[in-house]
C-alpha positions in Angstrom: 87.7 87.9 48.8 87.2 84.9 46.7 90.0 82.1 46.3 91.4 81.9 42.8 90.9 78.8 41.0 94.6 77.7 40.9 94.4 77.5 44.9 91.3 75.3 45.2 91.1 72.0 46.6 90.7 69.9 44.0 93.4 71.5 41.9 96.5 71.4 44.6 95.1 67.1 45.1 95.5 66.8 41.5 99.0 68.0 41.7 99.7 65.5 44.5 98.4 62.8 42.5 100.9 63.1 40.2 103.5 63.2 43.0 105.9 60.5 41.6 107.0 63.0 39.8 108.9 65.6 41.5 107.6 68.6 39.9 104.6 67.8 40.2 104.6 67.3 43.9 106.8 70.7 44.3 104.1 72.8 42.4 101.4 70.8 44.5 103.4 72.0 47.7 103.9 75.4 46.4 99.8 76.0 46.0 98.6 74.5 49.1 101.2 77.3 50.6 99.7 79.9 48.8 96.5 78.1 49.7 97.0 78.2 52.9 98.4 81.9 52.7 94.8 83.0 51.0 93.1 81.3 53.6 94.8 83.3 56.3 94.4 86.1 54.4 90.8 85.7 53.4 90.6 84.8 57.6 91.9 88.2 58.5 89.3 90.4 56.0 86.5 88.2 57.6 87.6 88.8 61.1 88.6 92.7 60.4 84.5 92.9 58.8 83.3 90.3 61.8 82.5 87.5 60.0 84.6 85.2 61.1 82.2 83.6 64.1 79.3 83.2 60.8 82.0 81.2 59.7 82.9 79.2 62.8 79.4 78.8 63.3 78.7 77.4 59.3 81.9 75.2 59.9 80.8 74.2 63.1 77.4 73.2 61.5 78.9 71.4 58.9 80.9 69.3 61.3 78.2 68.6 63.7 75.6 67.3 60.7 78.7 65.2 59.4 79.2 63.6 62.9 75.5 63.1 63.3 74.9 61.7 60.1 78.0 59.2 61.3 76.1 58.3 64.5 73.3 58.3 62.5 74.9 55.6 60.3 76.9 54.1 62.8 74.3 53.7 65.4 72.1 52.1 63.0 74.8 49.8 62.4 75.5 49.2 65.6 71.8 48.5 66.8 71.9 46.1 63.8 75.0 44.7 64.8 73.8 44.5 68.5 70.6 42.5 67.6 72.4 40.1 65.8 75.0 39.5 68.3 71.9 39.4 70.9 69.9 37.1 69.1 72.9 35.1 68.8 73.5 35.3 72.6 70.4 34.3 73.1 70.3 31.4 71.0 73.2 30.4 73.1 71.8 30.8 76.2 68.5 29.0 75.2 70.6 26.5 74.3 73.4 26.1 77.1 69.7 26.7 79.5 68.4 23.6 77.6 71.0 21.4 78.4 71.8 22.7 81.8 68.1 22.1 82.5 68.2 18.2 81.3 71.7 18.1 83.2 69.8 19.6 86.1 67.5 16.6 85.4 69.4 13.5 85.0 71.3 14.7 88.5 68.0 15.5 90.3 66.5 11.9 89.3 69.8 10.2 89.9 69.8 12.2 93.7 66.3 11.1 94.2 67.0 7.4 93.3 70.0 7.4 95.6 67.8 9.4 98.4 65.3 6.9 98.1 68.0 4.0 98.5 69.3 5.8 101.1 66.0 6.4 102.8 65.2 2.4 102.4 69.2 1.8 104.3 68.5 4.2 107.0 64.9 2.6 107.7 66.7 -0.8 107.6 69.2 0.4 110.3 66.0 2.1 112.1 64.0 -1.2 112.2 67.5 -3.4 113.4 68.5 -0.8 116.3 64.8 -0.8 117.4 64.5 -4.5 117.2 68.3 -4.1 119.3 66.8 -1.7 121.7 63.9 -3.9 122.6 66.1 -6.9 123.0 68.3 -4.4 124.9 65.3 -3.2 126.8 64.2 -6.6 127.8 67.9 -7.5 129.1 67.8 -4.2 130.5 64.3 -5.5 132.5 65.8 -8.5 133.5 69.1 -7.6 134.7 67.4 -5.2 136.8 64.8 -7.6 138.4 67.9 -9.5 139.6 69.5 -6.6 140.9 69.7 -6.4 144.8 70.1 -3.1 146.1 71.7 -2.6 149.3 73.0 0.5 149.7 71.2 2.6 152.8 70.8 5.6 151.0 69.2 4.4 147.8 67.0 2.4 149.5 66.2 5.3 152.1 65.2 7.1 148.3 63.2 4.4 147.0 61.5 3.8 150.3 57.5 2.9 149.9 54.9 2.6 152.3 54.6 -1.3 153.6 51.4 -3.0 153.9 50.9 -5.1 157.1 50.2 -8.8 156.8 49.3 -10.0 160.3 46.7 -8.3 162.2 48.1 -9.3 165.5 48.1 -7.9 168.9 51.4 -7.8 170.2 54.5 -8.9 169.9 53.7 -12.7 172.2 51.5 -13.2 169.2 53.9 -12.8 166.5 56.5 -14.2 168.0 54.0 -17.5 168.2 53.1 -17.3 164.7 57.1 -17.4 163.6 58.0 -20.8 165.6 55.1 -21.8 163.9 56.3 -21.2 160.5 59.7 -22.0 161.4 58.3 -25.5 162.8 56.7 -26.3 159.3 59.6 -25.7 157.8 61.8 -28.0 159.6 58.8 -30.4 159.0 58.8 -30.4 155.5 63.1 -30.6 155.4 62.3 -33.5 158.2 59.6 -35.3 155.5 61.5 -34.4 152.2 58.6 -32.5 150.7 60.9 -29.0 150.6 61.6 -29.9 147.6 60.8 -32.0 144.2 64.0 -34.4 143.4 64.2 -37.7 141.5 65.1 -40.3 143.5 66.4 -42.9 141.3 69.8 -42.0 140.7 72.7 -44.6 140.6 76.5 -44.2 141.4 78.9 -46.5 140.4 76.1 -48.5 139.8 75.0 -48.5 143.2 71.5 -47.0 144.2 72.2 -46.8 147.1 75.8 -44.4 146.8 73.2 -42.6 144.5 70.7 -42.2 147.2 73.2 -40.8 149.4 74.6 -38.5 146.7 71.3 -37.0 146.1 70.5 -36.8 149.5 73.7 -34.8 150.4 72.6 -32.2 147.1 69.5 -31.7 148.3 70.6 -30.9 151.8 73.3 -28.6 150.4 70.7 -26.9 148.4 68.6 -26.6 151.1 71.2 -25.0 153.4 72.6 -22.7 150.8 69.0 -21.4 150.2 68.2 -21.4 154.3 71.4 -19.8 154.9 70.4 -17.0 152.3 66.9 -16.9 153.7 68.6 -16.2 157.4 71.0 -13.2 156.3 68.3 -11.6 154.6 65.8 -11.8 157.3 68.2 -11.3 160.1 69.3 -7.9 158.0 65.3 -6.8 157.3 64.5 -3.0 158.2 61.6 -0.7 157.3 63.8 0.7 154.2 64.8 -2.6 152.5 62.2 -5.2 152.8 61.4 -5.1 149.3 65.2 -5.4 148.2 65.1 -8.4 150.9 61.9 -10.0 149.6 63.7 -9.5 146.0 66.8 -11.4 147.3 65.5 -14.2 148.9 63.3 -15.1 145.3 66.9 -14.6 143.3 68.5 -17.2 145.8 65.3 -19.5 144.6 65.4 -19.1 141.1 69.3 -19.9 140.6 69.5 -22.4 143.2 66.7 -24.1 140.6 68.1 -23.1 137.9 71.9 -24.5 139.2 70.3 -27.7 140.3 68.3 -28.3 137.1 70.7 -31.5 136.0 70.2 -32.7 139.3 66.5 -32.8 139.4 66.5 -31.1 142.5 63.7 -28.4 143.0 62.9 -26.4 145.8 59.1 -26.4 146.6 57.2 -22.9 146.0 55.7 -23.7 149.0 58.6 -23.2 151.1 59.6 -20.6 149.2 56.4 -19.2 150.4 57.1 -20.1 153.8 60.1 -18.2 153.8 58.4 -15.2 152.6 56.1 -14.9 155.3 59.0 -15.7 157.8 60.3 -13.0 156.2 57.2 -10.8 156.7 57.0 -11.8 160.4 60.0 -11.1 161.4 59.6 -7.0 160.0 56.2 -7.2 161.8 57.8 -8.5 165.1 60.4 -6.0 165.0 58.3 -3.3 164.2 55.3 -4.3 167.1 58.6 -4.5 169.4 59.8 -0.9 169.0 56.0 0.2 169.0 56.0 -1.8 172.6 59.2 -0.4 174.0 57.5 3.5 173.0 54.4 2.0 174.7 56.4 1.2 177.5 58.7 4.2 177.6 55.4 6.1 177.2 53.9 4.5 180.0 57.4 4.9 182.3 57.2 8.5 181.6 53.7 8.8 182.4 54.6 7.1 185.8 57.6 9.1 186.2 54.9 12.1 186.0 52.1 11.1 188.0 55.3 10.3 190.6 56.5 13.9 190.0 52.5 14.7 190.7 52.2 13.0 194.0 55.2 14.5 195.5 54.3 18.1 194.5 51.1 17.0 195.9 53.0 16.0 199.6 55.4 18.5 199.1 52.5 21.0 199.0 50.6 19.5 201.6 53.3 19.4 204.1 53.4 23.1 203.3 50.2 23.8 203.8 50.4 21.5 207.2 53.5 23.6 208.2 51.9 27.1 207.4 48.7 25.6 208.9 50.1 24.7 212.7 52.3 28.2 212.9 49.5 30.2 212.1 47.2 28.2 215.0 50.1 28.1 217.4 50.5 32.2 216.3 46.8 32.4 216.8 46.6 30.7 219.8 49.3 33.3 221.4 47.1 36.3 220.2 44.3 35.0 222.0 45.7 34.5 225.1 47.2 37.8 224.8 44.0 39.6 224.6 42.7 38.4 227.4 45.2 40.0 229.6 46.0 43.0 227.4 44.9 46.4 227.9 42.1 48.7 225.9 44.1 50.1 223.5 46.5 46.6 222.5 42.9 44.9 222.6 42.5 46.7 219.0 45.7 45.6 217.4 45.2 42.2 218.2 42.0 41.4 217.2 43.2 42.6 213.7 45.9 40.7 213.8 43.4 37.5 214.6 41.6 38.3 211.6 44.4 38.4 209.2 45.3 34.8 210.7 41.8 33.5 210.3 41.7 34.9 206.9 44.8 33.2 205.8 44.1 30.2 207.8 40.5 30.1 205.2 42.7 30.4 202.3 45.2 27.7 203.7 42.2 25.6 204.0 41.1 26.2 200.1 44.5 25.6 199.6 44.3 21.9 201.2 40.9 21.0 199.5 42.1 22.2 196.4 45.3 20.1 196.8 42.6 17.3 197.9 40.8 18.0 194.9 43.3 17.4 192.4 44.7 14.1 194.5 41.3 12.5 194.3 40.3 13.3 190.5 43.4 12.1 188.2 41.8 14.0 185.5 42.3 17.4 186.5 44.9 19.1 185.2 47.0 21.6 182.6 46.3 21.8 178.8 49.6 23.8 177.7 50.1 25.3 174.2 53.8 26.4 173.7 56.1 27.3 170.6 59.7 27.0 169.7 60.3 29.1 167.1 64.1 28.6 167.0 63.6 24.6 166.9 60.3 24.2 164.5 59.9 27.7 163.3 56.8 29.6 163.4 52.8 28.3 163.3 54.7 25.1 164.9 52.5 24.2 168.7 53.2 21.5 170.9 49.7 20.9 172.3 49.8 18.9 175.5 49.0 18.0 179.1 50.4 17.8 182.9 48.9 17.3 186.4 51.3 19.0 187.7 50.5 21.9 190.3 53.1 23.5 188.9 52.7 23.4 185.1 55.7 25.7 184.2 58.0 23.2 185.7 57.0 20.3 183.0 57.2 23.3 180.5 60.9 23.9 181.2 61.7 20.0 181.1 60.4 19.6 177.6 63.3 22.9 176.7 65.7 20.7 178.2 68.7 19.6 175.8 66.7 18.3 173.7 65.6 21.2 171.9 68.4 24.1 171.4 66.2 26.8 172.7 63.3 27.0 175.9 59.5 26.7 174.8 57.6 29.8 174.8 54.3 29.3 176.6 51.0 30.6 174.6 48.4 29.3 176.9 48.0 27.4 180.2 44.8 25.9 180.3 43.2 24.8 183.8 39.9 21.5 183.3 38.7 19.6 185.6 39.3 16.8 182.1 42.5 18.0 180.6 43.1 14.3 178.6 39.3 15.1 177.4 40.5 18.8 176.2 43.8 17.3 175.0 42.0 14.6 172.7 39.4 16.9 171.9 42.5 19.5 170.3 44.3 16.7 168.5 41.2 15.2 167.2 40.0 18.5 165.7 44.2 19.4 164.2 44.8 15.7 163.4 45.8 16.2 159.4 48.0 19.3 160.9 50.2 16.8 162.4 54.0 16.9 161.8 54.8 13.4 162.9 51.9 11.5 160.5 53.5 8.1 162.1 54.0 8.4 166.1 50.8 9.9 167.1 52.7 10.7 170.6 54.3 13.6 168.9 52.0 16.3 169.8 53.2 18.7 167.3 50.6 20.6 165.2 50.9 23.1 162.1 48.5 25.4 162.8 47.8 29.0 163.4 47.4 30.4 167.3 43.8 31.9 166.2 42.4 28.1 165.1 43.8 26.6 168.2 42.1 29.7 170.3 38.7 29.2 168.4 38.1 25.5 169.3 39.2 25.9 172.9 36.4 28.3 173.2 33.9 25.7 171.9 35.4 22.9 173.5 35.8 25.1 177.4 33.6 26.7 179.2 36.2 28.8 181.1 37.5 32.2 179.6 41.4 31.6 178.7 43.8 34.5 177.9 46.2 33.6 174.9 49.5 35.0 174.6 49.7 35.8 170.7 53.7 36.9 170.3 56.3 34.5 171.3 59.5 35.7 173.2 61.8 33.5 172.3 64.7 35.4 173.8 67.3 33.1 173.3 66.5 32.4 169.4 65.7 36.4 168.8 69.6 37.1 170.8 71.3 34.1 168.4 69.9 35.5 165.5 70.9 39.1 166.6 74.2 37.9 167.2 74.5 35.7 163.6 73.6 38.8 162.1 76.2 40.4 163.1 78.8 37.8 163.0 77.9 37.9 159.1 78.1 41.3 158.3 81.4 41.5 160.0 82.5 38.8 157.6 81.5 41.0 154.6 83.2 43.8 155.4 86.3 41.4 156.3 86.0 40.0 152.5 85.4 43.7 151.0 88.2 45.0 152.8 90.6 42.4 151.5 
């Protein structure tokens, strides 16, 4: 069906055109009705004959290349558009970048200058608290040479080995050579050579009230510095000689340094003498104690050869005793046998030989006892442990005359020590202080005590101490390797215990 040409497009605009006018516009609305009434109708023949979709599909068409001729047109547009507004952005950027970059400059260069003056302050300040830390430093020095410590336990910390200045003997000897140094001393205080004064001062315009005004500072110099001298040596012990030493060269240097208007000076030379008084008087102490160990030493050594000599009596008397019953028992046998019959005969005869075999073995007895009377060497070498006291690898090496050696064993576990001594080996010579040396000698760096070499006690395993009694005796000597030590093993049982029942106390509340 075709549209008629009244009802086309262009014709039913035209009519709007002119739509000022009413009539105009009313015919203009009238066609576009029927316009729109042909359309439907022209819509319906197509769809009855199935042409319709061709339609759809031509309109469809038509729309699609109008929209993509738009995009077309637009995205060209657009593109343009977007390179412009990108080159413009850009141009922006480059610039704002420019200036951020010289901004970036000027406050990097002005950081740098103020680093660097900071740099130059802070190694200003450096160099003045170094040069305040050295001064600081050098106080520090000086302060602490004048310090005088005192306290025990510091000292005991800072304790250093002292080296002897007097070789002598004993303590006669030093005891000698301190009124001799004392004696000098009172001579140069006698002479007025202690110390370097002026001697021409006036008083009042007297030179003589000035004489005796300098003569009174000197001496009260000169006590002050004696009296000093005296507390310090009369205080002087292994631990603090150094601090005293330090304290008697302070009271020096300030009573100098106090009495510098005055002129007065004390000598270094009686300074000196001071020091070795000083010195002398830690010496003499120190050779006294080592003579009182010498003589307790010796008193025990005494005391032992005492205990020696009546174990020796005591032993003989026994022997005596034992000696006379079995003669007075043999003389009864034989006077038996002479009147006894046949068959008695027997039994007595063999009871006279066990008494003349026991009397042979009294009589070993007695020479042996004889023996060891006449040579003062003979003796015990005894090796024993106390594990609970020293722990273990620890030996007492040492040795007794006694006949009994067990009993000298059992004095050393007497209060003393908390538990007995275990006893490893007992060692019969005919030169036990020989053997004795010859052990100590051979373990002397194993020492405990590095000081008192009268402490026998030795760190050292049983085996070494077994080895070099084989070289060193002839005899065969049976070592006892574990050590009992009941008591310890019990206490420690009983600890044990005692602390696990605390645990389970704690646990259980």
């Amino acid at each position: 069906m075709k549209i008629k040409w009244y009802l086309s497009t262009w014709f039913i605009s035209l009519w709007f055109i002119f739509s000022i006018l009413i009539i105009p516009f009313i015919i203009g609305l009238i066609l576009l009705i029927l316009r729109i009434k042909a359309d439907k109708k022209i819509k319906k023949e197509w769809q009855e004959q199935g042409f319709d979709q061709i339609i759809d599909i031509q309109q469809r068409k038509q729309e699609i290349e109008k929209e993509i001729e738009k995009i077309k047109s637009k995205s060209e547009d657009d593109i343009n558009k977007y390179k412009r507004e990108a080159r413009q952005e850009i141009n922006k950027k480059q610039i704002r970048l420019i200036k951020e970059i010289r901004d970036s400059k000027k406050e990097i260069e002005g950081e740098r200058l103020q680093a660097d003056k900071d740099i130059a302050k802070l190694n200003k300040n450096i160099q003045r608290l170094e040069s305040k830390v050295k001064l600081l430093e050098e106080d520090i020095k000086l302060k602490s040479d004048e310090i005088i410590t005192l306290d025990d336990e510091l000292l005991y910390q800072s304790f250093g080995f002292y080296d002897p200045k007097y070789a002598l003997e004993n303590s006669d000897q030093f005891k000698a050579k301190l009124n001799e140094i004392r004696a000098t001393q009172k001579e140069m205080v006698k002479n007025k050579i202690a110390t370097n004064h002026y001697d021409e001062w006036q008083l009042d315009g007297s030179k003589q009230k000035g004489k005796v005004m300098n003569n009174n500072n000197i001496k009260l110099t000169l006590r002050s510095f004696n009296n000093e001298c005296d507390a310090a040596i009369s205080n002087v012990k292994f631990n603090n000689i150094n601090s005293m030493e330090k304290r008697i060269k302070k009271s020096f240097d300030q009573l100098n340094k106090t009495n510098k208007n005055n002129r007065i000076e004390i000598k270094k030379e009686y300074l000196a003498l001071k020091l070795d008084e000083l010195y002398l008087a830690f010496e003499y102490a120190q050779k006294k104690e080592e003579e009182k160990e010498e003589q307790r030493q010796l008193r025990e050594q005494i005391r032992e050869e005492k205990r020696v000599q009546q174990e020796i009596e005591k032993q003989r008397k026994k022997l005596e005793k034992d000696e006379k019953h079995h003669k007075q028992a043999l003389l009864k046998y034989q006077e038996q046998l002479e009147n006894a019959s046949e068959e008695l005969k027997t039994d007595i005869v063999v009871k006279i030989n066990e008494i003349n075999s026991r009397m042979a073995e009294l009589k070993k007895e007695q020479d042996q006892v004889d023996y060891r009377e006449q040579n003062a060497k003979a003796g015990y070498v005894y090796i024993i442990s106390n594990i609970g006291s020293f722990g273990e690898n620890v030996y007492k090496i040492g040795m007794t005359r006694r006949l009994e050696p067990d009993d000298r064993v059992k004095e050393l576990g007497d209060a003393s020590v908390p538990f007995r001594y275990d006893v490893h080996a007992m060692i019969f010579s005919d030169d036990a202080p020989a053997l004795e040396a010859a052990l100590h000698r051979e373990f002397d760096n194993r020492r405990l005590n590095l000081v008192n070499m009268r402490k026998e006690f030795f760190k050292v395993s049983l085996d070494e101490i077994s080895e070099i009694v084989k070289a060193k005796h002839d005899k065969v000597v049976e070592f006892t390797k574990l050590a009992e030590a009941e008591e310890w093993r019990k206490s420690e049982k009983i600890r044990n215990k005692q602390t696990k029942s605390s645990l389970k106390e704690e646990i259980s509340i």
